[in-house]
C-alpha positions in Angstrom: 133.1 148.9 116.8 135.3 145.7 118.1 135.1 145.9 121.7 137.4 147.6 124.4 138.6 147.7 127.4 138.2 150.4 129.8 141.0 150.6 132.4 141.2 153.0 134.9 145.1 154.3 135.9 146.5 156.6 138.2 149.0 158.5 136.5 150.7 162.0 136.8 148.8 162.5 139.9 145.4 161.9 138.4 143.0 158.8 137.2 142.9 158.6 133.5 140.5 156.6 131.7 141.7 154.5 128.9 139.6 152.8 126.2 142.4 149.4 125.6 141.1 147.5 122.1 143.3 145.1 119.7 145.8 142.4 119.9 147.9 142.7 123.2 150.8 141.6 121.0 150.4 144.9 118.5 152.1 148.0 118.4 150.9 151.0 120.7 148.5 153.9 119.0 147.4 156.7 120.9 144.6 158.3 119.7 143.7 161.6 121.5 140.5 163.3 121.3 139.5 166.9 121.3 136.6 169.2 122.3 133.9 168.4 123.1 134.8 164.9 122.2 135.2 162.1 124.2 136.8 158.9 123.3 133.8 157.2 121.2 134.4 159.9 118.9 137.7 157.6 117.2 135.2 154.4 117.5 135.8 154.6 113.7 139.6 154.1 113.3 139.4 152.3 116.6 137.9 148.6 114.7 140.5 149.8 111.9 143.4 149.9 113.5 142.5 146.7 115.9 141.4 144.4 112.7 144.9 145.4 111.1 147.2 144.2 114.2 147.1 147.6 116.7 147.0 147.9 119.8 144.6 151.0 120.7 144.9 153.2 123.6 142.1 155.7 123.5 142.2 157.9 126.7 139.3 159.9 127.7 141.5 163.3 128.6 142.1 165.3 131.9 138.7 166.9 132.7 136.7 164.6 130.9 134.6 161.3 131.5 135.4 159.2 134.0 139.0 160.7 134.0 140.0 162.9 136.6 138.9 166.8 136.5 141.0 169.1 138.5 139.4 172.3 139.7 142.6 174.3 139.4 143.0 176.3 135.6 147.1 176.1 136.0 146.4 171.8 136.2 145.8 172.1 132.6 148.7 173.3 130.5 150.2 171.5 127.8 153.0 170.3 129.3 150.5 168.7 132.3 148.2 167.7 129.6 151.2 165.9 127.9 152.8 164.0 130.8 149.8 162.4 131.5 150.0 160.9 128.3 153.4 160.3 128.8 153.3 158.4 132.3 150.5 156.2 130.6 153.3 155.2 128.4 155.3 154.7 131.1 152.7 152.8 133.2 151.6 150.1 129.9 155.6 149.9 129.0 155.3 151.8 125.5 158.6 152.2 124.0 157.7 152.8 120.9 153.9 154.4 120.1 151.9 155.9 117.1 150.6 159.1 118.4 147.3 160.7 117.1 145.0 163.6 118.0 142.2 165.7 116.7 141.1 169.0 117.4 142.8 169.8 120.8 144.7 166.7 121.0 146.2 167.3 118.2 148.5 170.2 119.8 149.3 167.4 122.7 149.8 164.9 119.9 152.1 167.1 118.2 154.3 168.1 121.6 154.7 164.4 122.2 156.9 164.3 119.2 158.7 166.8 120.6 159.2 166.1 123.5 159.2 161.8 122.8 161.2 161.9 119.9 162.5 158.4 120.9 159.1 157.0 121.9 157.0 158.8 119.2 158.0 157.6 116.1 155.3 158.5 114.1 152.6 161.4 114.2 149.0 162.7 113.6 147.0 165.5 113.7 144.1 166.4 112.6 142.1 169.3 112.0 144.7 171.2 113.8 148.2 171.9 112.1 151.4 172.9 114.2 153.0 176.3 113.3 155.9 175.9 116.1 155.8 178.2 119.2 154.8 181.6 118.6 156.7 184.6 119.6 154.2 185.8 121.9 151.2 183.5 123.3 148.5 183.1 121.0 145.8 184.5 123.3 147.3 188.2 123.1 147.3 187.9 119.6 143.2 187.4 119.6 142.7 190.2 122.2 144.6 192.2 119.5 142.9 191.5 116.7 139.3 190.4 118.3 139.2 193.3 120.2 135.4 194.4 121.1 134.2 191.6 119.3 133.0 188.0 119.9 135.6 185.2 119.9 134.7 182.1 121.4 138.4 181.6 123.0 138.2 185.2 124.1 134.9 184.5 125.6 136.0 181.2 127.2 138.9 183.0 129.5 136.9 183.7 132.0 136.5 181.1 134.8 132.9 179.9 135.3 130.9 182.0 132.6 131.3 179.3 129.1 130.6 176.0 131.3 127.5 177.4 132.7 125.9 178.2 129.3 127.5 174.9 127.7 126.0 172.9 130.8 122.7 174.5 131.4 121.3 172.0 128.3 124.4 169.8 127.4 121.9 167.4 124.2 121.6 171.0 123.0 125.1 172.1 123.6 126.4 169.3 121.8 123.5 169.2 118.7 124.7 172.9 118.1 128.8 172.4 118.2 128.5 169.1 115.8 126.3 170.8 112.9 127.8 174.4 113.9 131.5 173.0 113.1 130.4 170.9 110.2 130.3 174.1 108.4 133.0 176.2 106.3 131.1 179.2 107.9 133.1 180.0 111.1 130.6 182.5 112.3 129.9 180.1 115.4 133.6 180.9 116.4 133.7 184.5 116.0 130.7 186.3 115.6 129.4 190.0 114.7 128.5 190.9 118.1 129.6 192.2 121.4 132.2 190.7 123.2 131.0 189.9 126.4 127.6 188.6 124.8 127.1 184.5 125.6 128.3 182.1 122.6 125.1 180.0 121.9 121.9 181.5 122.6 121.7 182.9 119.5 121.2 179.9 117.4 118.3 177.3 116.6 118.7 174.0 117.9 118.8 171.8 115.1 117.1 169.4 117.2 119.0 165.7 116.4 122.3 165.2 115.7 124.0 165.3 112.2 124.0 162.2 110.3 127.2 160.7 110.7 126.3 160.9 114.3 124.1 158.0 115.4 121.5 158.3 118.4 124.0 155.5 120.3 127.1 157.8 119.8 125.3 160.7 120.8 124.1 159.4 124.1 127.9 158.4 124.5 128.9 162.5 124.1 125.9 163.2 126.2 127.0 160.8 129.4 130.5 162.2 128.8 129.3 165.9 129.9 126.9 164.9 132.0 129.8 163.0 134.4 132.2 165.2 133.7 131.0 169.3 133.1 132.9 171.3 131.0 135.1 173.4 133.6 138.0 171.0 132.9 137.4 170.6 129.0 137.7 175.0 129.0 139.8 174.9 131.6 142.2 173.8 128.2 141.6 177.4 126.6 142.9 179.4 129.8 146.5 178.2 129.5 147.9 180.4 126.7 150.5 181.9 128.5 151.2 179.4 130.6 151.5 177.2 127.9 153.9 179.1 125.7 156.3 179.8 129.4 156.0 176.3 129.9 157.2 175.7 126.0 160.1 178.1 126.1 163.0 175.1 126.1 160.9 173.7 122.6 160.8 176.9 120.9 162.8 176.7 117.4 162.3 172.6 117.2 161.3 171.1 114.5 158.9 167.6 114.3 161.4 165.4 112.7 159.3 162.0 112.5 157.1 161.0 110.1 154.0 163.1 110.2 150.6 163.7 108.7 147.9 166.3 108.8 144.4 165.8 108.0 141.8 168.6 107.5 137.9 168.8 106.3 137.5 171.1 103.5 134.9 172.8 105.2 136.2 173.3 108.7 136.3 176.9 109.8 139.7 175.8 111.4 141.2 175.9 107.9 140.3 179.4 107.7 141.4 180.7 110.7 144.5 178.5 110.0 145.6 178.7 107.0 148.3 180.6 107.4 150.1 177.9 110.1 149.2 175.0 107.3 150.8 176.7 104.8 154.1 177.1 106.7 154.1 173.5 108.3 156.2 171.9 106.3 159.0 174.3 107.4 158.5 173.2 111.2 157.3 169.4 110.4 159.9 169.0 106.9 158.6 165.1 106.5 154.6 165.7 106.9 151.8 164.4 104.3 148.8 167.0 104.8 145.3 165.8 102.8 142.4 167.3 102.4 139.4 165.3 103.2 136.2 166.7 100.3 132.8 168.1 101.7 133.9 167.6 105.4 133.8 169.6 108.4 135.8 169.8 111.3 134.7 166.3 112.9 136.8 164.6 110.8 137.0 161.0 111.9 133.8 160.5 112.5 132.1 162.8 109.8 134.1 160.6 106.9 135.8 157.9 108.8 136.6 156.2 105.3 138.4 158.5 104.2 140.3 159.4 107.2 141.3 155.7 107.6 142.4 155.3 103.9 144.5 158.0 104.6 145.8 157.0 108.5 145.9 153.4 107.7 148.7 152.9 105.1 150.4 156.2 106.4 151.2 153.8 109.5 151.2 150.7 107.7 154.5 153.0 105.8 156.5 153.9 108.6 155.0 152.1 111.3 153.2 148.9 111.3 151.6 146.9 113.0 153.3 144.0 113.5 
């Protein structure tokens, strides 16, 4: 990977790490990571986008790294999570960015456009597709539907009982979401037993990472957790509500820049999703969705190729670099 910078900036109330790589003369792209991610996971289409004229902005998020992790569940909405991103705009300059997330960055990602629409000017997300705001917050839905039965989101609501089991052996943790998530199967997600049973303990630890995740990467993941926990990273799943009162001005918008969706063939998200990809174009009319073959959900790293063929002249199109 060509080398970065990492800065450290005080922003919406917080420090957020930032991992600063290309040409100081090229054009801003945000790239946002999900969970449990960190920012290493883009070191892929971070050398890409830096040998073709970018400048990269890779920000390890709220609650994770050497960013700043709030105790407080209501300091992680959408909204917050977005207005850090958008006072790190404000605090490099950025009038016009790129913005690009995975997994749950892709949501923030995806709000940025609405809320940006000047700024923003193009879009990514991947791995997770935008439906528009629902008519009732998603997490009711799952208690509905899930009910008496394992969910992994369900079983993440309450404060203080996922971080323990995902911290009490984070190498293991980490081996068991990367091959878990690899996989079409989304048994890991919601699974055929009682609901207040613990996520992991079930399952074999596979014992290394999978191959498109090197022992140097690993270590990076590893570090991440280790510095940070996971309260903040879960802290993400216990906004639903808040997040969709917190949306209510948004609801009915529609992402009117340039957009593109990326999705593994084999990520479980595509099943539990496939209803909101179908109807996307009807929320984001001028979006390019791809499917990437015999991929799972950790797209950019798992077939960075691919990804970037796809990422690279999509900006290259409507927003290049110089």
């Amino acid at each position: 990977m060509r080398q970065s910078e990492q800065q450290l900036i005080n922003v919406n109330g917080i420090d957020l790490s930032v991992h600063v790589a290309g040409p100081a003369s090229g054009r801003p792209v945000w790239l946002l990571h999900g969970f449990p991610e960190c920012w290493y996971s883009w070191r892929h289409q971070i050398s890409a986008l830096a040998a073709q004229g970018f400048r990269v902005f890779a920000p390890e998020m709220r609650g994770y790294g050497a960013s700043s992790a709030p105790e407080a569940v209501e300091a992680y909405d959408l909204i917050t999570l977005c207005a850090d991103i958008q006072s790190a705009m404000n605090h490099y300059g950025h009038e016009q960015v790129a913005m690009i997330g995975h997994d749950w960055g892709a949501p923030v990602a995806w709000h940025l456009a609405l809320l940006e629409p000047a700024r923003v000017k193009v879009v990514c997300g991947m791995s997770v597709p935008f439906g528009g705001r629902p008519r009732q917050p998603a997490i009711n839905m799952m208690r509905d539907a899930y009910k008496g039965k394992f969910h992994y989101i369900l079983y993440f609501q309450t404060p203080g009982l996922a971080e323990a089991e995902l911290a009490a052996d984070i190498p293991r943790t980490m081996r068991l979401m990367m091959h878990g998530l690899s996989s079409q199967d989304s048994g890991s997600l919601v699974q055929d037993k009682p609901a207040d049973a613990d996520w992991l303990s079930d399952y074999q630890d596979p014992g290394s990472p999978p191959a498109w995740c090197s022992d140097e990467a690993f270590e990076v993941y590893v570090k991440t957790f280790e510095q940070s926990g996971f309260r903040g990273p879960v802290n993400w799943y216990r906004n639903f509500e808040r997040n969709w009162e917190r949306t209510e001005a948004l609801a009915g918008r529609q992402i009117e820049q340039p957009a593109l969706f990326l999705i593994g063939d084999r990520d479980p998200v595509g099943t539990l999703e496939a209803y909101t990809i179908k109807k996307m174009p009807g929320v984001v009319p001028k979006v390019e969705q791809h499917v990437i073959g015999d991929c799972g959900h950790w797209i950019q790293a798992e077939k960075p190729d691919e990804v970037n063929s796809h990422l690279l002249p999509f900006l290259e199109r409507h927003f290049p670099a110089n």
